[in-house]
C-alpha positions, 0 to 999 in steps of 0.5 A: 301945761307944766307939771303941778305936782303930785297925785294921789289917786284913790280909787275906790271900786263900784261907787256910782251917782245915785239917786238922793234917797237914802232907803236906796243909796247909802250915800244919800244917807250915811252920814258923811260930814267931813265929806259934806263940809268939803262940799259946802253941804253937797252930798255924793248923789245925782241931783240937778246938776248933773242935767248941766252937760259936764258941769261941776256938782261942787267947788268950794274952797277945799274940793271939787266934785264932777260927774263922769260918765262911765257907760262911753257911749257902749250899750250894756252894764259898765264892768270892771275890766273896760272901765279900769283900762279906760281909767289907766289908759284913756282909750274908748275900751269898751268902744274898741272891744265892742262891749263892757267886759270885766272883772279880770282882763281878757287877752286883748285888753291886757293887750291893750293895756301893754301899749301904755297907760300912765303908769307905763307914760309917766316912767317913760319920762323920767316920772315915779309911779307907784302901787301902794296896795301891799299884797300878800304872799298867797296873792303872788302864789295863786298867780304864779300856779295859774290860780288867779289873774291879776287886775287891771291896776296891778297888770298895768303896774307890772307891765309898766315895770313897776313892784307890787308892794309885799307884806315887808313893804307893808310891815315897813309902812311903805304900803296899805293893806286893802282894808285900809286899816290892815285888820284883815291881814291879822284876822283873815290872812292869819298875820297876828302881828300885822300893823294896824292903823286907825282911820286917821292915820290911813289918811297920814299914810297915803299921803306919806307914800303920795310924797314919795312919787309923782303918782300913787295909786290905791285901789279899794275894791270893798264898796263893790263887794258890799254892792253886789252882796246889798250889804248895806251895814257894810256898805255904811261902815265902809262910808263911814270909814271912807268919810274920815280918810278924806277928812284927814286926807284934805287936812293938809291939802292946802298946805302942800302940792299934792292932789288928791284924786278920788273916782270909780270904773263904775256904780253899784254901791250907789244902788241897794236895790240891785247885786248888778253894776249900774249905769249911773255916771260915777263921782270925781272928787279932787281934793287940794288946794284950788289952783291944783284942782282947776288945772286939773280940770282945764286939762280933762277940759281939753280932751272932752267933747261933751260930757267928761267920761272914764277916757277923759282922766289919764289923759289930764293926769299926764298934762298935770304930772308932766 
């Protein structure tokens, strides 16, 4: 398959498939209508379809939502690390290193993350990649004294050759504080005048930054820290947010050749009755118009055995980009 076009690759951390009751899954619940419009009244929950072996939940005219497997066939609670450097990879990670492992990357999966990913693929043939979180001076100080280890998603783009973008990135608005919005950069990081956007113009400005470059990526890890504190006021305000960028995200996404790829390492969100990671398979959601999507899909089609799971995405993103 020839290149498409452009992805824009929301990831949002510890969003599973969750059963369809609203005093457990906020999911099932919070209202979500631009989400639910897109989806021809479906909400992100498990339901009868998923005992359909790698069927679609949803394909409308404006999205398609999938169900994937995040557990790959390993024992255990799915945990950040494994599930990332599968998403970034496409190997069986868990599988290799015998178990789910995570938050941070141990020595062999940044091993294994040096071998390649689709960042490290897609600047091998020529294609641009980026990372359009815009990091804070205190991040880059706290690993350069040893304080912290980077992620998955920013080792993979380092190792790939690629700039974490920077608060100047972020004032110029070529980058996305990770709240979104950028409020936090002035109430918690102490940058009074920080640019602030509202929900409506995250939307315009990840697809703004997702025109600049064959990839862009955005990594969102607040739904996981509102799942493991069972925080659900946040977790609604987070939704609620969330539903609006998608909805301004998708206003533009048949007029042009970008897809919108939304998706998760694995559930927690999804499950109010636990602070623990879960099992539920997690949700891809495409966004765009209906050629772009079905591409898509054929491409993870040509990788699955069975049920699609984490190792199925890098793989059909480098068909569709290529």
């Amino acid at each position: 398959m020839a290149g498409q076009g452009r992805v824009l690759f929301l990831f949002l951390d510890g969003v599973g498939l969750g059963e369809n009751d609203p005093s457990i899954n906020p999911l099932a619940g919070i209202p979500m209508p631009h989400l639910e419009e897109l989806l021809g009244g479906h909400r992100m929950v498990a339901d009868g379809f998923l005992h359909h072996n790698g069927a679609l939940l949803a394909d409308t005219e404006r999205a398609s939502l999938l169900a994937v497997d995040a557990c790959m066939g390993v024992e255990g609670i799915p945990q950040s690390a494994t599930g990332q450097a599968a998403l970034l990879t496409g190997k069986n990670v868990p599988a290799w290193l015998g178990e789910h492992d995570g938050p941070k990357p141990t020595s062999p999966i940044a091993a294994l993350i040096e071998r390649g990913t689709i960042f490290s693929h897609l600047r091998q043939e020529a294609r641009e990649a980026a990372l359009v979180n815009a990091f804070p001076p205190r991040y880059f100080e706290s690993i350069e004294r040893g304080y912290r280890i980077p992620g998955v998603i920013a080792l993979s783009a380092k190792q790939a050759g690629m700039s974490l973008k920077t608060k100047d990135d972020l004032y110029a608005g070529n980058a996305l504080s990770a709240d979104f919005s950028g409020e936090g950069w002035r109430t918690h990081l102490g940058y009074p005048d920080a640019p602030v956007l509202n929900l409506s113009q995250v939307g315009q400005r990840l697809k703004y930054l997702a025109g600049q470059v064959d990839l862009a990526m955005f990594e969102y890890w607040l739904t996981d820290v509102a799942g493991h504190h069972q925080d659900a006021q946040a977790a609604a305000g987070i939704l609620q947010a969330l539903d609006v960028i998608i909805g301004s995200l998708a206003e533009s996404g048949d007029d042009d050749q970008c897809l919108v790829l939304v998706t998760s390492d694995h559930g927690n969100l999804e499950d109010m009755r636990t602070r623990h990671h879960t099992r539920n398979a997690v949700p891809l959601l495409l966004l765009g118009p209906k050629s772009l999507r079905h591409a898509f899909l054929e491409g993870m089609n040509g990788t699955c055995r069975s049920t699609p799971d984490l190792t199925n995405i890098a793989p059909a993103l480098m068909r569709f980009i290529d």
